[in-house]
C-alpha positions in Angstrom: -24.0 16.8 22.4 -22.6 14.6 19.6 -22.8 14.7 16.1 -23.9 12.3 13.9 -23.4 12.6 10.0 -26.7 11.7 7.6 -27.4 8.7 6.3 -26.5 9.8 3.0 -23.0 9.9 3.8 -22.3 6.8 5.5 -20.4 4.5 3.4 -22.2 1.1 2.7 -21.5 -1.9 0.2 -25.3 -1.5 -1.5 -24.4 1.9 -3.3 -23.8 2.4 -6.8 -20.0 4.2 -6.2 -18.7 1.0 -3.8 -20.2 -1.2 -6.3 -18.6 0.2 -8.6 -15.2 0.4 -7.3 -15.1 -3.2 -5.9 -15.5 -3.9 -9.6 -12.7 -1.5 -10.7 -10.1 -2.9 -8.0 -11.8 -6.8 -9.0 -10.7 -5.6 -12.3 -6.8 -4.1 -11.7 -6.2 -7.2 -9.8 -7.2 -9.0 -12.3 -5.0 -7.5 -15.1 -2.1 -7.6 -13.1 -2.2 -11.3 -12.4 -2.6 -11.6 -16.3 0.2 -9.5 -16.8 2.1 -11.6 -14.1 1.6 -14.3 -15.9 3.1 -13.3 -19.7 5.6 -12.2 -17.8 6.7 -15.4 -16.4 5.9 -17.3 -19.6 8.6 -15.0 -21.6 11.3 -15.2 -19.3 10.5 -18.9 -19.4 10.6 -19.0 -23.0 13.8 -16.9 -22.8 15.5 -19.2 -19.8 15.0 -22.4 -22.0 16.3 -20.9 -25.7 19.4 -23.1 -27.3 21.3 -21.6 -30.1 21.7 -25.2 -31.5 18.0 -25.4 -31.9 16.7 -26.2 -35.3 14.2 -23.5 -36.9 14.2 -22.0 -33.4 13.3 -18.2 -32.9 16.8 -16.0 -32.1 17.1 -14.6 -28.9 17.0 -11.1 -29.8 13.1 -11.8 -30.6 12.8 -13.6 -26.9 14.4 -10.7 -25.3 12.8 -8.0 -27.2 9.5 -10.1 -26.2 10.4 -10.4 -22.1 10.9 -6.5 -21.7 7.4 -6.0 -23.3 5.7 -8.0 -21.0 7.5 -6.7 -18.5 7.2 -2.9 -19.5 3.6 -3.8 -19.5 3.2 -5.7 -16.1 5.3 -2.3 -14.7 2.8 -0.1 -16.4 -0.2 -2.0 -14.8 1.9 -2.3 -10.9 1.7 1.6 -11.6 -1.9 1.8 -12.3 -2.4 -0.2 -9.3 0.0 2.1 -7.5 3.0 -0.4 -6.8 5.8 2.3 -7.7 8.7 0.3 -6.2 9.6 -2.7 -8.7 12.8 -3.9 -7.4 11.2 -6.5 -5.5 9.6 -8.0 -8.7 12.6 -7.9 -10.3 14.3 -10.1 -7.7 11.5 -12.3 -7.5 10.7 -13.1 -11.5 14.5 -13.1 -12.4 14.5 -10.5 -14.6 18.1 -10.0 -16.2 19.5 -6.6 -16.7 19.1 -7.3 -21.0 15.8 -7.3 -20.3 15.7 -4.3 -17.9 18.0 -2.5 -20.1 15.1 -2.8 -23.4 12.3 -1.5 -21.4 9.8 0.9 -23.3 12.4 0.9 -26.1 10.8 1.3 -29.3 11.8 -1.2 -32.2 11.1 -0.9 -36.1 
């Protein structure tokens, strides 16, 4: 004799849960490749910074910048539940002054 659950319990795509968490996981995804992105644009910004340019922004401001986009790209990995970030750290570049000002707190 076998057993076979209700229909109420099989899992399909037309329910109001999966619906729902397609949209939630459409959603992380989504964030994280935004996050991705400011994070690359700052180390950019921070990779092509001259001290002989004129009316230029220091680069105290460009590193203080980088590690908050990347403290918030970590924050979102977690959320995701990415836990291991030494692979994205090898592959954006990030240097250890920006690693070292992460979730600091400036005035």
């Amino acid at each position: 004799m076998s057993f076979r659950p209700p229909h109420s319990f099989k899992a399909s795509p037309e329910t109001g849960f999966n619906v729902l968490e397609y949209e939630l996981a459409s959603e992380r995804a989504d964030a994280l490749g935004r996050h991705g992105r400011k994070v690359e644009a700052a180390l950019a910004a921070l990779a092509a910074w001259k001290s002989e340019q004129p009316g230029g922004i220091d680069r105290e401001t460009l590193v203080d910048k980088a590690s908050d986009a990347v403290w918030a790209f970590f924050i979102q990995r977690e959320i995701c539940g990415l836990r291991n970030n030494r692979e994205v750290i090898s592959r954006y570049g990030i240097p250890n002054e920006v690693l070292a000002r992460l979730g600091a707190v400036r005035k």
